[in-house]
N, C-alpha and C positions, 0 to 999 in steps of 0.2 A: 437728413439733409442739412449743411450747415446754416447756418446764416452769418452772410455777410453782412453787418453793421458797422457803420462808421458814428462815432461819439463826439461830441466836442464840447469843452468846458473852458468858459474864457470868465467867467461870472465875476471870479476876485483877480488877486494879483497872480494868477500861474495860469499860461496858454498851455493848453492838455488837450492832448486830441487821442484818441485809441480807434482801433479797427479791429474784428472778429473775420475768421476766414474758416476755411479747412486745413490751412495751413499752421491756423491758432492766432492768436492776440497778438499785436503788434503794436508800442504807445508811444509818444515821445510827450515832455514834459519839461518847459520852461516858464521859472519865476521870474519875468520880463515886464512890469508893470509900464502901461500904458504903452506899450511895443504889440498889443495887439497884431490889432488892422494889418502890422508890417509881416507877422511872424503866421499866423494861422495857414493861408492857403497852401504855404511851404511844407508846412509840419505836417497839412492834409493829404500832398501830392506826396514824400517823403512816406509817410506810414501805408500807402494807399499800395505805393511801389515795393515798399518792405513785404507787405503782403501779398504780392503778384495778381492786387486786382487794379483794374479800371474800374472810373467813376461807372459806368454803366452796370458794371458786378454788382452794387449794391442794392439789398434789400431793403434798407431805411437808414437815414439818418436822425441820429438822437442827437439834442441839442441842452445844455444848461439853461433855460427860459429867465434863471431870476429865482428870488430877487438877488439884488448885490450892485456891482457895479452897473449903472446906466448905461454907460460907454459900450461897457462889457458885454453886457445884452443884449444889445443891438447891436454888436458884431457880430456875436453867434449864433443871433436869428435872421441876419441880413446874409450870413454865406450859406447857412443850412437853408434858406429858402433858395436858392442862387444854385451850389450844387444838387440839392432835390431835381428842382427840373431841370437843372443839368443829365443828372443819370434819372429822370423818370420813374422817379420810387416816393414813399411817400416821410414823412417825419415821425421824430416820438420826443415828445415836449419833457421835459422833466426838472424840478427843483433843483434849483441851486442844493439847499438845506438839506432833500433827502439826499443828495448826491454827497454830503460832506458828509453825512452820519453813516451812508455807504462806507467813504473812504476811512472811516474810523479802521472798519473791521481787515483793512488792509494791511494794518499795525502790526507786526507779531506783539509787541509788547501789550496788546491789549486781547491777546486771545482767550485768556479765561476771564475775559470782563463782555466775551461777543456776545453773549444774550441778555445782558443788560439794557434798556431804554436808551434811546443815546437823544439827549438835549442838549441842541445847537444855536449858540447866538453869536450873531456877526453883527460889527459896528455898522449901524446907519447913519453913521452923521445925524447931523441938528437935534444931538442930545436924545436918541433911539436908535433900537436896537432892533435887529429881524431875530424871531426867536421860532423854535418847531420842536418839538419831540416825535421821536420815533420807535418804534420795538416791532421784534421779529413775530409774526406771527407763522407756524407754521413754515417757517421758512424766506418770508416774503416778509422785505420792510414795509409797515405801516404806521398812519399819522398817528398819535396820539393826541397832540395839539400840531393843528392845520399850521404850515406858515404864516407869522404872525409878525407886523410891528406895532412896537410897542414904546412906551417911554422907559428909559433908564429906571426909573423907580417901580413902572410896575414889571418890569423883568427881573428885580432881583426879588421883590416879591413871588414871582411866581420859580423863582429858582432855589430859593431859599424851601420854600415849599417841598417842592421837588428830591434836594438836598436833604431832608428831615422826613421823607416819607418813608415806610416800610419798605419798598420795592426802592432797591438802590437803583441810581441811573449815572452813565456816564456825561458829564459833561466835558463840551469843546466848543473851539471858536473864538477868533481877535476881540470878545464882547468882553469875555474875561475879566481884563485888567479894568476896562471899566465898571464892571458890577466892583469888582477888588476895591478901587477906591470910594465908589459908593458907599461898598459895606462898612469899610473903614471910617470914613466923614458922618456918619449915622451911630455911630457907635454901635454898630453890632458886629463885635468880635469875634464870636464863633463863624458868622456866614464868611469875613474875612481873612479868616485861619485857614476856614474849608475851601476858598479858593485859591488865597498862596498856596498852599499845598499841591497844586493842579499842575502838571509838568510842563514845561514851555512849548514841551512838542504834542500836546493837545490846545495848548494854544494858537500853537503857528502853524497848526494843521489848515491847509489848503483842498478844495472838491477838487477831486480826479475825474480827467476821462474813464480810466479803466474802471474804477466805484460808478460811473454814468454808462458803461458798457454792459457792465452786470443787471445794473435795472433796468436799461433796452432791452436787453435780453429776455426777460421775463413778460416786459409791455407788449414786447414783438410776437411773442407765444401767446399771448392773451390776446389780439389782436388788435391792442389802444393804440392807433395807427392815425394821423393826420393828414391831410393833403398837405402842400408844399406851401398855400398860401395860408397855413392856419400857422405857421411857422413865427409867432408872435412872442414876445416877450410877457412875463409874468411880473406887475407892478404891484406892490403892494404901497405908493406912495404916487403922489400925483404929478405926474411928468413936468408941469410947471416948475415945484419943488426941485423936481434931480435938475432941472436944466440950471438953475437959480444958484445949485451948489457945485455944477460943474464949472459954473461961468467963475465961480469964488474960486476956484481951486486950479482955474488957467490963467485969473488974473496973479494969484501968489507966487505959483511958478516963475510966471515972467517979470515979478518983481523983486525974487528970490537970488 
């Protein structure tokens, strides 16, 4: 029996939504920052139609929970609770992070690097970083390090680590260029060799819906299933803080 899942990834700067049918996968995919709010319900109704189902069709909706953008968060946990009881199914919460290390393996260019670790850091602002590793077990991505923030210095610490262990790991994520000049301002040149060396397009790599399709997929067969009202964000910082940095970064705009 198939299952109908609908996905949605708003976490960074790309609004990603995917849908699963019998009729197969259907995504759409805009790097629209801060166009949210305006762009998702469209891009949900649009995919929803591509794949000849109504809200009501759906089995569960899977959501990006975080961490990442604040805004972001709470848009794609404020319409995934909103169409959940709309079509009376229930949610499936999932990482930004694992959702990016997902979208790695959608690369062709990194195909014989898929069963590598893949360690993920994204800029947190106020000088941190969100950082996770992940590896396939069996088939199925698992934590190795839990999503985590961290300070700028102990991310390249624990990167540099990672980078010098016997078990090679893939790194990605916008955190990059920041470790890059840490490594550099620290005078350690090898960890900043190994990072310029990193391609742009594992750094400009953005979480997908269809990488958040693939892991509903699996949560939904396991049965890690949520009601509509558990449909929450995942904070690893304290909402005072994001609200504090959001308010800095609407006053720039408007002074910009």
């Amino acid at each position: 029996m198939s299952q109908n899942l609908l996905a949605i990834e708003t976490s960074q700067r790309t609004c990603s939504v995917a849908v699963s049918s019998a009729g197969g996968n259907f995504s759409e995919s805009l790097l629209a920052e801060r166009q949210h709010a305006d762009l998702l319900l469209p891009m949900v109704h649009d995919v929803l139609a591509r794949a000849e189902l109504e809200l009501r069709d759906l089995n569960a909706i899977a959501f990006s929970a975080g961490p990442g953008s604040f805004t972001g968060v709470r848009i794609a946990a404020s319409v995934t609770q909103g169409l959940a009881f709309g079509a009376n199914c229930e949610v499936i919460r999932l990482s930004s992070l694992a959702i990016l290390a997902e979208t790695l393996d959608l690369f062709p260019s990194i195909t014989e690097r898929r069963d590598q670790a893949k360690l993920v850091v994204l800029d947190a602002h106020m000088g941190e970083l969100y950082v996770a590793q992940y590896a396939r077990s069996e088939g199925k991505l698992e934590a190795v390090l839990k999503d985590s923030l961290m300070s700028a210095h102990a991310a390249l610490q624990f990167v540099e680590q990672s980078l010098s262990s016997d078990s090679p790991c893939l790194l990605a994520g916008n955190g990059i260029d920041i470790l890059r000049e840490l490594a550099a301002d620290n005078a350690r040149q090898m960890l900043a060799e190994q990072l310029q060396a990193i391609t742009p397009e594992l750094q400009r790599i953005q979480p997908d819906a269809v990488a958040a399709l693939n892991l509903a997929s699996e949560l939904y067969q396991a049965g890690t299933l949520l009601s509509p009202e558990q449909a929450i964000p995942i904070y690893l910082r304290e909402k005072d803080a994001w609200q504090t940095l959001e308010q800095q970064k609407i006053a720039t705009n408007r002074n910009a």
